[in-house]
N, C-alpha and C positions, 0 to 999 in steps of 0.2 A: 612252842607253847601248845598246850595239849587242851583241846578242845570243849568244854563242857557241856553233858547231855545233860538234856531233861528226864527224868524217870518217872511214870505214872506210878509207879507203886511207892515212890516216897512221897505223893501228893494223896496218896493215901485214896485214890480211884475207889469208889465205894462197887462200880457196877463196869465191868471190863467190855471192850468189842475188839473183837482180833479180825482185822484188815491184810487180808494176803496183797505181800508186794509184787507187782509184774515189772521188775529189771530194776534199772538204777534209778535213784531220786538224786542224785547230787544237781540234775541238772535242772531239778523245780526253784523255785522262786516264790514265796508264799508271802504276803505285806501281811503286817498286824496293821486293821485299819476298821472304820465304820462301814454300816452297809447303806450311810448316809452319800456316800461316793458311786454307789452301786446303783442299776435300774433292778429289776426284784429281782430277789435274792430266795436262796434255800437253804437250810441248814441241815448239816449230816447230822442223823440219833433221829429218835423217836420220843424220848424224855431228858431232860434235863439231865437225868440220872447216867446220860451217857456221856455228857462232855466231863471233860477233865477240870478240877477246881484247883485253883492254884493264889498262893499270893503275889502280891507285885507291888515295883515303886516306879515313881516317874525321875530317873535322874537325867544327867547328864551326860553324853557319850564326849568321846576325843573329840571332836568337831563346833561341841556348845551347845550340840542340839538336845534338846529337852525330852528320851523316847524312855518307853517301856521296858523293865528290867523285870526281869522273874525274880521271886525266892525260894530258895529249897533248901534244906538240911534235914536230915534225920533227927539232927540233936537239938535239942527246946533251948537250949542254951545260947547255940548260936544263933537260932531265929529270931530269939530275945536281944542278943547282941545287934543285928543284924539291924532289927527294928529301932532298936535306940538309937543305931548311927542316921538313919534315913527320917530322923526326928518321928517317927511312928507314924508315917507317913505311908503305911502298907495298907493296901487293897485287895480284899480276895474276888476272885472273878474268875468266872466259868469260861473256859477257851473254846470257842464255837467256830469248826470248820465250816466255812460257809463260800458258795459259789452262786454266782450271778448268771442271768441268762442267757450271755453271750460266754459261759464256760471260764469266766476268771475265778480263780480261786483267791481266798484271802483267808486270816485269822480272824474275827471279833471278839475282843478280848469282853468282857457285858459283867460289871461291876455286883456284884451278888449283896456287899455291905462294904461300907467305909469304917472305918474306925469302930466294926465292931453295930454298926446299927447298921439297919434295914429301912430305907426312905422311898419315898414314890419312883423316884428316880430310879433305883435297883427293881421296885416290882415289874415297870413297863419296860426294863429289859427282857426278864423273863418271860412275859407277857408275848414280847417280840419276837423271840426266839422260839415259844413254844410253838407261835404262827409260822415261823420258818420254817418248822419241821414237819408241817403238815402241807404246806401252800409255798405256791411262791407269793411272796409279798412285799413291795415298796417298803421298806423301815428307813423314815426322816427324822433326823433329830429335830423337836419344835423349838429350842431354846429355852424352851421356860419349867425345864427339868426332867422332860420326860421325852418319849419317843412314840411317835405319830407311824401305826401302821396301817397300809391301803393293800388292800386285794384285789389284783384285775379281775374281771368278769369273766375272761378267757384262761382257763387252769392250763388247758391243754395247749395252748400257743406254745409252748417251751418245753412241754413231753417233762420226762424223767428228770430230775437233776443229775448232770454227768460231775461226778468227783473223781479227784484221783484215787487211786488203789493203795496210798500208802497210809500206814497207820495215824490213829490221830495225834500219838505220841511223836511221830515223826515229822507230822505236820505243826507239831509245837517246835521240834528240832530243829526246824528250816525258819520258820521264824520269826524266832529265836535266839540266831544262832550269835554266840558268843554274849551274850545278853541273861543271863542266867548266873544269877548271883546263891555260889554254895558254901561260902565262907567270907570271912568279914576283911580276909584280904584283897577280893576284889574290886578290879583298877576305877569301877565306877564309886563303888564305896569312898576311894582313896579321895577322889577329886572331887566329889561332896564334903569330905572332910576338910582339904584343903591341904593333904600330905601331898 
């Protein structure tokens, strides 16, 4: 079974940053997760304009569990396909490499619009995020639709955010991985269908 990558250039990357690798990544471990899990957090870029935007669905994997599935295709056709099996149920969202203060790395996947509209919810993501990339700062989700961010007093307790060296496309590839729907024959598709 051969593998499926992610490719920034068919998520159509508006604004590029090339990340030199030092040796091998096979042995990284990246969660897609909140930085609701996290104590403060930092986010790699400087603007918005440097994470990766991509669509996504929440299905089903082998196991039952309910996780995040990428979409990509070059062809508008298939994404139209794509979209109508997952009942339109795609979400575009900005993929945010982000590390916490004790050095863990994660994904924040930060929902940019739903169904095509823009709600309070998606601005106090970006909102969060842009604070990530200058500060380190607490980001809680409050429950009642939006996200709660707090800034220690102390910037410099935690020095530099240390990230890994590898790309951020790479850092969607880890993941990610196997999780990346590029045609409408994939096994997640199948079993939301119910083939």
């Amino acid at each position: 079974m051969n593998t499926i990558r992610f490719s920034k250039e068919k998520a159509k990357r508006i604004k590029q940053t090339i990340v030199n690798t030092d040796g091998e990544t096979t042995s990284h471990s990246i969660a897609v997760d909140t930085p609701s899990k996290f104590h403060f957090v930092r986010c790699r870029g400087n603007t918005l304009d440097d994470l990766i935007e991509a669509d996504t669905c929440k299905l089903f994997d082998p196991d039952g569990e309910k996780v995040e599935y990428l979409i990509q295709s070059e062809e508008e056709q298939i994404l139209s396909t794509i979209a109508e099996k997952v009942d339109y149920k795609v979400i575009r969202k900005s993929l945010a490499p982000m590390v916490d203060c004790y050095g863990t790395e994660f994904l924040w996947p930060v929902t940019l619009s739903q169904n095509g509209k823009v709600n309070a919810f998606c601005i106090s993501g970006r909102i969060a995020l842009e604070s990530a990339m200058r500060n380190w700062v607490k980001i809680t989700w409050m429950g009642k639709r939006h996200w709660d961010v707090r800034t220690p007093p102390n910037q410099e307790r935690w020095g530099e955010p240390k990230f890994t060296k590898i790309s951020d496309e790479e850092i969607v590839n880890i993941a990610y991985f196997n999780r990346i729907i590029t045609d409408t024959n994939h096994e997640a598709l199948k079993r939301y269908q119910g083939v």
